[in-house]
C-alpha positions, 0 to 999 in steps of 0.5 A: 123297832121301826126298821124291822116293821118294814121289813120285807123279805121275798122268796121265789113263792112268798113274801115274810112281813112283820104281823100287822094288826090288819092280819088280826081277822086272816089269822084264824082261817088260815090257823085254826087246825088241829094239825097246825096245833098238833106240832105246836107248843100249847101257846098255839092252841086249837081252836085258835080264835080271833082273840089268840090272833090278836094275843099272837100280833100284840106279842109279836110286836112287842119288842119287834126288832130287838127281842123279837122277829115274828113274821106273816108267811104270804102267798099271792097276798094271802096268809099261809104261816107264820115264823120268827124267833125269840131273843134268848135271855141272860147269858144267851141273849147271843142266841134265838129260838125259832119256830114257824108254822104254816097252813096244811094247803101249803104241806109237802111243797117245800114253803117250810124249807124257803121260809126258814131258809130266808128267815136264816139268812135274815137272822143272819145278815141284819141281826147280832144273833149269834146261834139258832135253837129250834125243837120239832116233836118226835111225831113230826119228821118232816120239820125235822127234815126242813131243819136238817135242810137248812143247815140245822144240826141236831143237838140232843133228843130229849125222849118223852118229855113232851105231852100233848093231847094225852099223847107223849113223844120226844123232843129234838133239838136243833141247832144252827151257828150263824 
């Protein structure tokens, strides 16, 4: 775990890093929206305060390097997103779920396509996971077309099974071979 908290990857316009608990208060400003929320799973809620800050840096430090690679989106030394991905379990513990998030300041630009391009690269070059999962909902087509930039296939569809805010739509499902 002690490698991985000092990991450092760079891109041409931001940097990834590990969370620190000093990102505890830069946290809520960046990811406190509904649109953010919007295309997330409920375990990132809105409004999403300094105590689901801190939830988000305590769990992504627990297990850091070996079940869990979470890192801080920076910019100019600012906080614009987060990504990482989670050990699977069992008789998938070769593989990992990914997801990332970043601020809608930053939408359209291209950052979520250079972000999960390096996180792929990392995973594949300093980790033994084998395989990627990533899912996006059907009302977000642009984190289909970042997947499907960065080499993601598209795997299965599962429709209407996700319900959000009284609203339904399909889940996809991505997957990577590393």
């Amino acid at each position: 775990m002690n490698d991985f908290l000092d990991t450092e990857l760079n891109t041409d316009r931001c940097r990834l890093r590990p969370w620190r608990m000093e990102d505890i208060p830069l946290i809520s400003p960046v990811a406190n929206t509904k649109e953010i929320s919007w295309n997330t799973s409920f375990r990132f809620p809105h409004p999403f305060d300094e105590a689901a800050a801190e939830r988000l840096v305590y769990w992504s430090r627990n297990g850091a390097g070996e079940d869990k690679w979470q890192f801080a989106v920076l910019i100019d030394g600012k906080l614009a997103g987060g990504c990482g991905t989670i050990r699977g379990t069992d008789v998938e513990a070769h593989t990992a779920r990914m997801g990332y998030w970043i601020a809608p300041a930053h939408w359209g630009q291209g950052l979520a396509t250079e972000v999960v391009g390096e996180l792929v690269r990392f995973m594949r070059d300093r980790t033994a996971v084998e395989q990627l999962t990533a899912t996006c909902f059907g009302w977000n087509p642009a984190s289909r077309r970042v997947l499907d930039k960065t080499g993601f296939r598209q795997e299965g569809l599962r429709q209407g099974v996700v319900r959000k805010w009284g609203k339904l739509t399909d889940l996809w499902i991505y997957g990577l071979l590393l």
